[in-house]
N, C-alpha and C positions, 0 to 999 in steps of 0.2 A: 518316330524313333523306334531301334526295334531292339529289344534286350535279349542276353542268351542266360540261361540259367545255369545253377552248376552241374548237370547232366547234358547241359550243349544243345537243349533245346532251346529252338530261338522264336522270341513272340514276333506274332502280326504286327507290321509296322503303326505305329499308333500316332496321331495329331498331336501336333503342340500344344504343351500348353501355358498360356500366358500372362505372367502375375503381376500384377499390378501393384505396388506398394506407394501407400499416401500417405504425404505429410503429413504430421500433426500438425495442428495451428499454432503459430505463437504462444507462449504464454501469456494469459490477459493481463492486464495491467487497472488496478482500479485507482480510481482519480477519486477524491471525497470533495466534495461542496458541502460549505455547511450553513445554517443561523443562529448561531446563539446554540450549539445543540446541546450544551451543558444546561442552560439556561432555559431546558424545555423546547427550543427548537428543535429543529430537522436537518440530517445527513441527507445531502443525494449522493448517492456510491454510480455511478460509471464508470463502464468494461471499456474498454478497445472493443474495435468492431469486430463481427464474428456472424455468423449465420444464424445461430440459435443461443440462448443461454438459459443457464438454470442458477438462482441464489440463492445462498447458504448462510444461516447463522450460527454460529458453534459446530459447525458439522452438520445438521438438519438442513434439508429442502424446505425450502420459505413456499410456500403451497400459492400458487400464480404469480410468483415470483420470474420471469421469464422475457424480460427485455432488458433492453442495454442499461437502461439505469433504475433502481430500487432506493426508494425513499425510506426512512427510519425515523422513530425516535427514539430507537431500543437501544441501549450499547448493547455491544458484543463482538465477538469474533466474523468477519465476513468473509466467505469468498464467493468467487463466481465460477460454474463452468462453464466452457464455451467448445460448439461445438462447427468443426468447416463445412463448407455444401458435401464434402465427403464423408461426413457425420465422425471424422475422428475426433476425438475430445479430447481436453488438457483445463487444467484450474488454475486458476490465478493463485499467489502469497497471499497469507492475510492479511486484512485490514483490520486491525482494532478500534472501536469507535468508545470511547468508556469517557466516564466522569467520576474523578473520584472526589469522597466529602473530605480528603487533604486539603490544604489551600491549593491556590490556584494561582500561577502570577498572573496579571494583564497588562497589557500596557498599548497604545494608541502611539503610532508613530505617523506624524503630520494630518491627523484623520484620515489616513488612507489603507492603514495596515494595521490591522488589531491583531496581536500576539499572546498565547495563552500556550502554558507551559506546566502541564499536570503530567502525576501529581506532583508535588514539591509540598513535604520534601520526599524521594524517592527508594526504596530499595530496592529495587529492579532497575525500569529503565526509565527516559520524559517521551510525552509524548508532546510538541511543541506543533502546534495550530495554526497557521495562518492565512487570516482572511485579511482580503487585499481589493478594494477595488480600483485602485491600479496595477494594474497587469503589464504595463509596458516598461515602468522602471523595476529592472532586476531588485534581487533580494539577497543578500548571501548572509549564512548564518555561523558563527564563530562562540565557539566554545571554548574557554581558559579557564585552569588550574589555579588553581589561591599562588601559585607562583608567577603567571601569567603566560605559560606554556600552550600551546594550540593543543588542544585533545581533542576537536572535531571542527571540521568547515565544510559546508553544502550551500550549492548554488540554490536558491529556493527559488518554487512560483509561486504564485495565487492561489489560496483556498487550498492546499494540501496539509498533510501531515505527515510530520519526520519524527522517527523511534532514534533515540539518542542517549548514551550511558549508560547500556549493561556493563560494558566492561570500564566503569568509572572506577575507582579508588572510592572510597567513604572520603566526603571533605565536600568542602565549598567550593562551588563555581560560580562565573559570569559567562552570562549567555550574551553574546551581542549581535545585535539585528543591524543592518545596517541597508538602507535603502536611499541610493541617492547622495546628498548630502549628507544625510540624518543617522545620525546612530545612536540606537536606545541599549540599554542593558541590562538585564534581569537576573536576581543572584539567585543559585536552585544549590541543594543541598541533597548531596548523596548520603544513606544511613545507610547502618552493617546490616 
């Protein structure tokens, strides 16, 4: 290519040249497994796949922290960065792992679904738990108003966790899990 200036002189023709712009990766996504981690067990946090990763608690590089899944028994703020074979990077949302000394609901649905709903009672948001060693009957989760009004429904799986009722009103709710036949129901209390 050859350019002229504003005197009209004109450069030597010059090579192309060729730019290459790479995706960033997906954003990761972290899945939580857990044991009891209120109870003194252990979180395992895994990424979506990705070439390289680095994991974070509260912001901080977790020092050898650097494959696809990272064990805990720390609560705290998590994320992951991940990075393509093009080395562009992007971080996953966070994950909060915490336990508060509030109460705790539990409850055991057919022995195969243990549900845990902290804190309760709340003024923020629930953090609602579920460990499931069946995995192949869905799970859906139903939230109602002391009127019996739907204020949240999620398709749930196995071993995750869902952030649920910042934007509740203060008042009483029923939490209903429902798997199957079976449907349990746990009452959680929003404060000002």
């Amino acid at each position: 290519m050859a350019t002229t200036n504003v005197f009209g002189c004109m450069s030597a023709q010059s090579a192309g040249v060729t730019v290459t712009v790479n995706k960033l990766p997906p954003n990761p996504v972290i899945t939580v497994t857990f044991s009891t981690f209120c109870s003194g067990g252990k979180a395992t946090l895994t990424s979506t796949k990705a070439a390289s990763y680095q994991w974070y608690k509260d912001g901080l590089a977790i020092s050898g922290a650097i494959n696809k899944t990272y064990k805990t028994k720390i609560a705290g703020s998590y994320t992951v960065a991940v990075k393509n074979v093009n080395g562009c990077e992007t971080t996953s949302d966070a994950t909060v792992l915490s336990c508060s000394s509030a109460a705790m609901a539990t409850t055991l649905i057919n022995g195969q679904l243990t549900v845990n709903v902290l804190p309760n009672p709340s003024k923020s948001d629930f953090t609602l738990l579920l460990q499931n060693r069946d995995d192949k009957t869905p799970v859906e989760i139903r939230v109602l108003d002391i009127y019996g009004r739907s204020v949240y429904n999620a398709k749930a799986t196995a071993n995750q966790y869902y952030k649920f009722g910042q934007s509740f009103l203060p008042g009483t709710y029923i939490v209903a899990i429902l798997q199957g036949n079976t449907t349990k129901t746990i009452k959680i209390v929003k404060l000002k």
